[in-house]
ZAFI-783655 format. One line per field, with one value per residue (C-alpha): residue number from 1; residue in one letter; chain; x, y, z. Coordinates in Angstrom, 3 decimals, padded with zeros to 6 digits, always signed. Example, Ala and Ser with C-alpha at 12.3 -4.5 7.8 and 13.67 -1.06 7.14 Angstrom:
2
num: (1, 2)
residuo: (A, S)
cadena: (A, A)
x: (+012.300, +013.670)
y: (-004.500, -001.060)
z: (+007.800, +007.140)
//
This chain:
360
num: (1, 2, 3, 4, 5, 6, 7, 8, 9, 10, 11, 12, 13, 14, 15, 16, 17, 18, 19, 20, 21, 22, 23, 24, 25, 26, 27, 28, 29, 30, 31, 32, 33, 34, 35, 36, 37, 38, 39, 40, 41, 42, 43, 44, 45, 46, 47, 48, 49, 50, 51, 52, 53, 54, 55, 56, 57, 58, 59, 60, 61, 62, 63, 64, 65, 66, 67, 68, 69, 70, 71, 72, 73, 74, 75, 76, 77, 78, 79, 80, 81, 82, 83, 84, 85, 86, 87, 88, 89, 90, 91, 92, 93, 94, 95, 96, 97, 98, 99, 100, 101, 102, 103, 104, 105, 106, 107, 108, 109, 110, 111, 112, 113, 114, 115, 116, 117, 118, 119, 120, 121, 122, 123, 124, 125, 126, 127, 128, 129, 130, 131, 132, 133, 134, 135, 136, 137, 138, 139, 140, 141, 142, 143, 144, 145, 146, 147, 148, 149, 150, 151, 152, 153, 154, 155, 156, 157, 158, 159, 160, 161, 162, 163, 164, 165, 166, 167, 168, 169, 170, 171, 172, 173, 174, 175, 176, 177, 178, 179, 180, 181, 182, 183, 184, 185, 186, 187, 188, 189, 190, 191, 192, 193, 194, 195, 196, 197, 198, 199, 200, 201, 202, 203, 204, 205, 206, 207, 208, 209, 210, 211, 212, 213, 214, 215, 216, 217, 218, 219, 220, 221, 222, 223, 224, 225, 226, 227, 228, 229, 230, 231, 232, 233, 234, 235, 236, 237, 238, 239, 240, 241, 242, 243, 244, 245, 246, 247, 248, 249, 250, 251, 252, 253, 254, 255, 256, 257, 258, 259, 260, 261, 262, 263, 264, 265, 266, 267, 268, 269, 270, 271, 272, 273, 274, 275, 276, 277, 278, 279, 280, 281, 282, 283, 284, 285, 286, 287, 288, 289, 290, 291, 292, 293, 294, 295, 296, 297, 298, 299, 300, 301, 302, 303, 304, 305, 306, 307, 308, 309, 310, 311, 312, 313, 314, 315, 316, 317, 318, 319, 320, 321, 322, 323, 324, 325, 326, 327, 328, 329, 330, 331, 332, 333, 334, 335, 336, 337, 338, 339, 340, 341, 342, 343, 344, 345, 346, 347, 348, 349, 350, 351, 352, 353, 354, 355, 356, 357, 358, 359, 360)
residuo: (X, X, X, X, X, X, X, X, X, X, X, X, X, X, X, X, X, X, X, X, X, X, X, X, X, X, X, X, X, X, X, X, X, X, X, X, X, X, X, X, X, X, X, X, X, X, X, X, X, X, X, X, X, X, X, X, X, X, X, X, X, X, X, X, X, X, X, X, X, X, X, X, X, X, X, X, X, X, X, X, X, X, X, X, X, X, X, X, X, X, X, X, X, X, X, X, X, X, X, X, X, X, X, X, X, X, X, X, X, X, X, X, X, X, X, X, X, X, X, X, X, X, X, X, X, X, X, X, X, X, X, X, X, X, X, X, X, X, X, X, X, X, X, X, X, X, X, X, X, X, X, X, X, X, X, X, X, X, X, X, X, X, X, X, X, X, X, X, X, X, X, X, X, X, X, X, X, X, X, X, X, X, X, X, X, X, X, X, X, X, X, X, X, X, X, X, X, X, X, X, X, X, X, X, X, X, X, X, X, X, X, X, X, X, X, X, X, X, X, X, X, X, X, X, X, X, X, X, X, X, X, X, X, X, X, X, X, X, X, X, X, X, X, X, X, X, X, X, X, X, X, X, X, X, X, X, X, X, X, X, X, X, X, X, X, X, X, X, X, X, X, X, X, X, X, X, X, X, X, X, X, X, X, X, X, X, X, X, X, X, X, X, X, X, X, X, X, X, X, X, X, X, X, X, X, X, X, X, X, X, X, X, X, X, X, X, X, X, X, X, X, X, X, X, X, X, X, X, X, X, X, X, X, X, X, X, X, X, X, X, X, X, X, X, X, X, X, X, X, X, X, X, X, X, X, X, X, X, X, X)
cadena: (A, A, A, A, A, A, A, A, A, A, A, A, A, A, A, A, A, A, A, A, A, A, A, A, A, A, A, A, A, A, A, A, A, A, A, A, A, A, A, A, A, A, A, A, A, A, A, A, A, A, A, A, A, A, A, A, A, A, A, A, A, A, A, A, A, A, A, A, A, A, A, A, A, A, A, A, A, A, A, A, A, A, A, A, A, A, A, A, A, A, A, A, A, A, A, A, A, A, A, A, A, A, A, A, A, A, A, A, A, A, A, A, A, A, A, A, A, A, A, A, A, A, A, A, A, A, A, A, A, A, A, A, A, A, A, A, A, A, A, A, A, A, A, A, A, A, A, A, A, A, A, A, A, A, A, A, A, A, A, A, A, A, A, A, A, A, A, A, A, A, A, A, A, A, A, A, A, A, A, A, A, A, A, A, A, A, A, A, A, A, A, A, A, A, A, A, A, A, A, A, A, A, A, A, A, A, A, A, A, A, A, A, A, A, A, A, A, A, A, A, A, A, A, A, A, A, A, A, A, A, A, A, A, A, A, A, A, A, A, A, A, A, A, A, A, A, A, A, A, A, A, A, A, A, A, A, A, A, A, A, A, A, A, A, A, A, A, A, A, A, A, A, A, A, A, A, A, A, A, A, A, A, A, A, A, A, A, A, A, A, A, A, A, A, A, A, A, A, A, A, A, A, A, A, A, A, A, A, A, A, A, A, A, A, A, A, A, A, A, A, A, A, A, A, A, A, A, A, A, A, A, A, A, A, A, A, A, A, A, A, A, A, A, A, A, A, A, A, A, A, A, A, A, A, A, A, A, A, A, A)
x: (+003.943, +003.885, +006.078, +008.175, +011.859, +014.502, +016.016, +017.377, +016.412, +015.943, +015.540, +014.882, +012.552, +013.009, +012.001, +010.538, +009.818, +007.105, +008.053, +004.893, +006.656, +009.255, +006.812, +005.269, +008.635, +009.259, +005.610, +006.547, +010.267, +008.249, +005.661, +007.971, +010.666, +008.363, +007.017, +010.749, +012.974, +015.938, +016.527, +012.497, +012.463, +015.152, +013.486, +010.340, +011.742, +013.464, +010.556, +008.603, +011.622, +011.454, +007.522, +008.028, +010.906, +008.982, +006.763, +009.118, +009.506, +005.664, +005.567, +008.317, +006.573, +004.329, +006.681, +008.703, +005.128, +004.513, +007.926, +006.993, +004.140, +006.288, +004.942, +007.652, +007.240, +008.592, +008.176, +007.478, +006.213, +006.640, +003.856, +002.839, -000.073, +002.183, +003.761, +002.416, +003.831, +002.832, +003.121, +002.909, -000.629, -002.548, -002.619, -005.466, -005.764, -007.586, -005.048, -001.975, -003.759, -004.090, -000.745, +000.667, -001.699, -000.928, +002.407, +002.673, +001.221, +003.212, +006.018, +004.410, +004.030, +007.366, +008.856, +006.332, +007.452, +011.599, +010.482, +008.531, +010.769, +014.050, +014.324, +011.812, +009.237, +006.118, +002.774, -000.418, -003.394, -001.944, +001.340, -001.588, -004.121, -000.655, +001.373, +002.646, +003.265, +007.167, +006.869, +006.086, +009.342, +010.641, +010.087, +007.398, +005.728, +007.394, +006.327, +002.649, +002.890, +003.341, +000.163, -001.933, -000.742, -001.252, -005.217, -005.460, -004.300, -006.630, -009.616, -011.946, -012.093, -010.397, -007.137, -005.853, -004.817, -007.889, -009.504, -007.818, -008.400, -011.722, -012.208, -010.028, -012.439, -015.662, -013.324, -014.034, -017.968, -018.365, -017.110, -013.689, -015.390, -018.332, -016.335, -014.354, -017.125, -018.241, -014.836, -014.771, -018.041, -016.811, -014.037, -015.968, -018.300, -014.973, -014.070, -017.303, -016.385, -013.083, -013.836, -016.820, -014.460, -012.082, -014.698, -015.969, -012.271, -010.943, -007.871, -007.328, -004.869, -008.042, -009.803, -006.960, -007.136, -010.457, -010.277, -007.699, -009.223, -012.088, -010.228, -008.184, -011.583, -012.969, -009.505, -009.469, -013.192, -012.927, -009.379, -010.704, -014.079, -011.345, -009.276, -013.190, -013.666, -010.725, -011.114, -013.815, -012.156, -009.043, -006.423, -007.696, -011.254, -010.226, -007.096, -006.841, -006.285, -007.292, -004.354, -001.789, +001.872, +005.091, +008.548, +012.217, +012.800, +009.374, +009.807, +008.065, +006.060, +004.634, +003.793, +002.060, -000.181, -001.078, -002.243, -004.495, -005.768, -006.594, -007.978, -004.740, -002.943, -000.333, +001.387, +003.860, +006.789, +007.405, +010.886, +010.483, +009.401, +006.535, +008.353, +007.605, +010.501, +008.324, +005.498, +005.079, +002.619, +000.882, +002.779, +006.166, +005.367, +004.533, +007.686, +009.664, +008.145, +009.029, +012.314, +013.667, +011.123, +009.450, +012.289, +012.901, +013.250, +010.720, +013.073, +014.660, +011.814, +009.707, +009.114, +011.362, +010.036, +006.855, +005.418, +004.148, +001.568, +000.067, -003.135, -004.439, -004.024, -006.641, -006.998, -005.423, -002.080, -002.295, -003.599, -001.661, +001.471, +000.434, +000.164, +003.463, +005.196, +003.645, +004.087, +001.407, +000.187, +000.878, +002.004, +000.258, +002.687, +002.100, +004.473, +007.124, +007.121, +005.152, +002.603, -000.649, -002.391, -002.328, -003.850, -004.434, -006.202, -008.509, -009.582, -010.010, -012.145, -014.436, -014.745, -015.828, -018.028, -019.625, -020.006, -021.302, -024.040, -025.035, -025.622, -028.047)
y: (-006.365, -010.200, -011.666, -008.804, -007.755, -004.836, -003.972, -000.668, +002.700, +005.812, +009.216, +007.527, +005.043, +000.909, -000.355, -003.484, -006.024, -008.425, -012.385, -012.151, -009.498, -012.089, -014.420, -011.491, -011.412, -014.899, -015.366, -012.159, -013.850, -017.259, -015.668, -013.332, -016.775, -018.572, -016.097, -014.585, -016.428, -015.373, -011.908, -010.847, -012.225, -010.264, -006.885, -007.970, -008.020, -004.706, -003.368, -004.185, -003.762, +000.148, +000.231, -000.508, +001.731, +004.578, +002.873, +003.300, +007.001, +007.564, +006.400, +008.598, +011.490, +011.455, +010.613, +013.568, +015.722, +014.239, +015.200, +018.730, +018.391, +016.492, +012.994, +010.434, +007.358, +004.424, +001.694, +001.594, -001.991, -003.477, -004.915, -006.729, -004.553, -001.444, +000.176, +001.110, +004.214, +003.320, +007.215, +007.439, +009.361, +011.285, +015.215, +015.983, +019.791, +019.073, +021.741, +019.394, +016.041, +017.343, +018.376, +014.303, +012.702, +014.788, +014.531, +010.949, +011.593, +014.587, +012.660, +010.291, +013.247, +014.951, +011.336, +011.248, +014.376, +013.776, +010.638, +012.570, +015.935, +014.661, +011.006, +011.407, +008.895, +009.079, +008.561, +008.217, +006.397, +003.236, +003.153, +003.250, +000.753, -001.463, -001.446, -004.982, -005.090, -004.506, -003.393, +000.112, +000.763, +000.179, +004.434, +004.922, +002.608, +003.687, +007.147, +005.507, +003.683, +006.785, +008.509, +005.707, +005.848, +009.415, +008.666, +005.631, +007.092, +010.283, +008.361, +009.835, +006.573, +005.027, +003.728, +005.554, +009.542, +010.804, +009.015, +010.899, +014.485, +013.870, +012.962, +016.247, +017.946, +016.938, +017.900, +021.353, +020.783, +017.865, +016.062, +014.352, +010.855, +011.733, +012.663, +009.365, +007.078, +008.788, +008.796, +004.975, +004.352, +005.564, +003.662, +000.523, +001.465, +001.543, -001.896, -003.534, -002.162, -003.048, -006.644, -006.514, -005.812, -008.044, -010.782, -009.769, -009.546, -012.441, -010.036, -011.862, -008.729, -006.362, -008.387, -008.794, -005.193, -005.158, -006.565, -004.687, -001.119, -002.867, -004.020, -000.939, +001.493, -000.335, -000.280, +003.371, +004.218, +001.896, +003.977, +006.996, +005.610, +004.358, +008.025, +009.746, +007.224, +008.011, +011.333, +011.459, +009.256, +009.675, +006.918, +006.169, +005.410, +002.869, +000.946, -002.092, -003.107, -006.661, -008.632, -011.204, -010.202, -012.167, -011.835, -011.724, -015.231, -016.528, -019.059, -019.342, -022.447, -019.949, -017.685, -020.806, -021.766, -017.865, -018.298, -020.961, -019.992, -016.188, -014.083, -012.736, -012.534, -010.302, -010.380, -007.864, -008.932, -006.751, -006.408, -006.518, -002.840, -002.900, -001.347, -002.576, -004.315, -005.350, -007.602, -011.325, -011.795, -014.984, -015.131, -015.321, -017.506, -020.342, -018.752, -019.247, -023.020, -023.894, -022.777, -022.898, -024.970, -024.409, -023.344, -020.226, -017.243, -014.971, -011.744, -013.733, -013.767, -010.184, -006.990, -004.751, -001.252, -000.854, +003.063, +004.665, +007.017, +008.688, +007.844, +011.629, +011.637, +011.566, +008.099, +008.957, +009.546, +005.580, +005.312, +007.020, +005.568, +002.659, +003.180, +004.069, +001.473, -001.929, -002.572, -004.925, -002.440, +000.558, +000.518, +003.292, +004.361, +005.958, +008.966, +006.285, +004.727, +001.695, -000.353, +000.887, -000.479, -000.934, -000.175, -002.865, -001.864, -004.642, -002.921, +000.120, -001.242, -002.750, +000.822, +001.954, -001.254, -000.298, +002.973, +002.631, +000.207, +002.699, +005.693, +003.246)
z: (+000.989, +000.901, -001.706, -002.132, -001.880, -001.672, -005.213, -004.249, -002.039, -003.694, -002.103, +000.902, -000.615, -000.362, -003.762, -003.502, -006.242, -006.199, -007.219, -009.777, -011.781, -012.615, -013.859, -016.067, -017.467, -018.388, -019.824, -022.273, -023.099, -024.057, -026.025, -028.118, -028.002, -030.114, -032.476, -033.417, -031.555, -029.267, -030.328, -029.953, -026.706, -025.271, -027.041, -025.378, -022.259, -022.491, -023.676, -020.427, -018.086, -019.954, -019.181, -015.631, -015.136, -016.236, -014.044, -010.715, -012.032, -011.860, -008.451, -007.292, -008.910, -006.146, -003.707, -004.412, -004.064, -001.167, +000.699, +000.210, +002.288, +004.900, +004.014, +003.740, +001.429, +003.334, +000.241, -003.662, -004.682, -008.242, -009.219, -012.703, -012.955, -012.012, -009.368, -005.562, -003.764, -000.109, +001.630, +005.317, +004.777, +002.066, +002.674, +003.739, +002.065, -001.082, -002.949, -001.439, -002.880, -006.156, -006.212, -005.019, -006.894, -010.542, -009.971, -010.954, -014.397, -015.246, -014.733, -017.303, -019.628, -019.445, -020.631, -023.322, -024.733, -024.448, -026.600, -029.205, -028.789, -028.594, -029.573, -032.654, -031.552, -033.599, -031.782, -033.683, -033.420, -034.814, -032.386, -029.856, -030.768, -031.457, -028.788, -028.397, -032.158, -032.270, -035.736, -034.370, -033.003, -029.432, -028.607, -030.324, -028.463, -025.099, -025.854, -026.404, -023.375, -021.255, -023.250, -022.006, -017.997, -018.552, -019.703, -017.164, -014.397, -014.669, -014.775, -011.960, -009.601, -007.142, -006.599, -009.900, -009.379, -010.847, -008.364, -005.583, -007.604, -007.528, -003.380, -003.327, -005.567, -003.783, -000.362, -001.305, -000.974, +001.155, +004.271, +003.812, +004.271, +002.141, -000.740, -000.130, -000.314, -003.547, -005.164, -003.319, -005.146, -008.655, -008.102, -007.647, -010.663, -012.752, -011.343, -012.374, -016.434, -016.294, -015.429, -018.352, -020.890, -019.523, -020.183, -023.300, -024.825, -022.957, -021.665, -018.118, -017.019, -017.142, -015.190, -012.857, -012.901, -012.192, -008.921, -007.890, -008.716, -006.654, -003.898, -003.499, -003.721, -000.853, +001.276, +000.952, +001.955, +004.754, +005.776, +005.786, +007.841, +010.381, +010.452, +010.832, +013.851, +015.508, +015.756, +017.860, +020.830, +022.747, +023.412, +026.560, +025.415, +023.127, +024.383, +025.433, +029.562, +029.725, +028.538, +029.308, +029.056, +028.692, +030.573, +029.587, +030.261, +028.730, +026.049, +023.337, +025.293, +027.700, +024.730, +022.615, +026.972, +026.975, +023.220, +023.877, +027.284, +025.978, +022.673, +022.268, +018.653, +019.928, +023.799, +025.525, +026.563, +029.805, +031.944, +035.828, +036.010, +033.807, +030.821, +027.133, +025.339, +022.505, +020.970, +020.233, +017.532, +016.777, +013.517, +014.695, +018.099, +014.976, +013.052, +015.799, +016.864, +013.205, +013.501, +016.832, +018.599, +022.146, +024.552, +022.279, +023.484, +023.009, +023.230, +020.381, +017.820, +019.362, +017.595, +018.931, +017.297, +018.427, +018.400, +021.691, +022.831, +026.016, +026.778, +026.761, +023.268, +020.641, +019.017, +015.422, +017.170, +017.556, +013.878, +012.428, +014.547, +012.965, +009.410, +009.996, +011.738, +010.330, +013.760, +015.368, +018.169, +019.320, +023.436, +025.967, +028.390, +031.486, +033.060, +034.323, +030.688, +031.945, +030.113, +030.911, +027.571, +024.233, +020.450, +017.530, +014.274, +015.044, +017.797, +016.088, +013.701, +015.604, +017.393, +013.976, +013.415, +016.569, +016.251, +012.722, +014.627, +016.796, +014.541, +012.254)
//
């Protein structure tokens, strides 16, 4: 994610940190500054550096769940608005995605209760409708804090975890993609009140919720659509064979001529037997003009890691490689590991724009 670094890896997991979190963090130390002074602040920044660590141990909740199924989780992003667990894929089994997507909120719960249970925190209705208030006590309103991502994150819609229980629910009765685009519509639904309550209590961070629960309904019902598409096409089918490639001793000139002269956002850089070394994308030919100028390289400024299939196989192979990788294509190598094609999620999606087109 944009914007984002490394603060640590976990169980095989990069935690990542977003830049935004750190201005969440000074806006709470200024606000508590000036109604208490120096020693408020300093609680009030605890306080929400304790939120968000409990946070971090939601997210690896599910990415523990999801190991057992085999899925790794590559990156867990720190957000202001909470954390993202970005797993290589969803189970598909609707018993396995119940099992990721409550695991998150039990963790939630099992915190709660060694607050209550062991540390004494009290948590009533008033600790709950007062949260912000320090006056309640900095556990009791940790403890209350977890209650609430426990009730939050089972709401039935998308992107929370009671969105995904109920896709896995309607799994059992419907088409995967179906039950998506329900779940994807509740989700959306749930948006559209967040951001009215947001407006009528002039709370700018549910509205910034708002749009994310929106956003993030949409990206999931238009993932799925792309993983139904794929299915039904093989490698070969879909790849692309027009294209313009780049050699070991191009520079970063010939890359920024074959930009111009072509459609191309992304170009292989080939050795003399037809064999991928990597990818330049459009974003690091500029990258690289900015920093090195035109005689550059391009083997100096290329993706490297780029995923490979055959052409026989089905299309999600190349999806799902991917969703994986990051990386900007996926190469299609023949039997002599030679460049016969390759796959872009942009051309992927307009398979599914076109099929979609087709079946109206």
């Amino acid at each position: 994610m944009k914007w984002s670094f490394p603060i640590a890896r976990i169980a095989g997991s990069e935690v990542r940190i977003h830049v935004t979190f750190f201005l969440l963090l000074l806006w709470i130390g200024i606000v508590h500054f000036q109604s208490g002074g120096g020693a408020a602040a300093a609680e009030g920044v605890a306080f929400i550096v304790a939120v968000f660590t409990c946070v971090v141990l939601h997210e690896f909740g599910h990415a523990l769940a999801a190991r057992r199924y085999g899925i790794g989780t590559p990156r867990i992003t720190l957000l202001p608005i909470g954390g993202v667990a970005e797993l290589e894929r969803m189970p598909e089994k609707p018993s396995e995605e119940i099992f990721v997507a409550l695991a998150g909120p039990a963790v939630n719960v099992v915190i709660a209760a060694l607050l209550i249970l062991v540390i004494g925190a009290q948590v009533d209705g008033q600790t709950l409708s007062a949260m912000e208030n320090p006056a309640q006590g900095f556990w009791a309103r940790l403890a209350a804090v977890n209650v609430v991502l426990v009730l939050f994150n089972l709401i039935p819609a998308f992107p929370m975890d009671g969105g995904r229980v109920l896709r896995a629910l309607l799994a059992t009765r419907y088409p995967r993609v179906r039950a998506t685009e329900i779940a994807g519509t509740v989700g959306q639904i749930a948006a559209f009140l967040f951001g009215f309550l947001g407006l009528i209590g002039g709370n700018p961070l549910l509205i910034f919720v708002a749009i994310f629960v929106y956003l993030a309904a949409n990206a999931e019902t238009q993932a799925i659509g792309l993983q139904d598409a794929a299915r039904a096409f093989s490698v070969e089918e879909t790849m692309i064979v027009s294209y313009e490639t780049l050699g070991l001793s191009s520079t970063l000139a010939d890359a920024g001529d074959a930009l111009l002269r072509t459609t191309q956002h992304e170009f292989p850089v080939l050795d003399g037997a037809g064999r991928l070394r990597g990818f330049l994308t459009r974003g690091a030919l500029v990258e690289g003009m900015k920093q090195g100028g035109a005689s550059t390289p391009v083997i100096d400024v290329m993706n490297c890691d780029i995923p490979h299939v055959r052409r026989s196989e089905r299309l999600t192979a190349a999806l799902d490689a991917l969703q994986k990788s990051k990386a900007p294509a996926v190469a299609v190598l023949d039997a002599e590991e030679r460049l016969v094609g390759y796959v872009t999620i942009e051309n992927i999606g307009e398979l599914m724009m076109l099929r979609a087109a087709s079946s109206g």
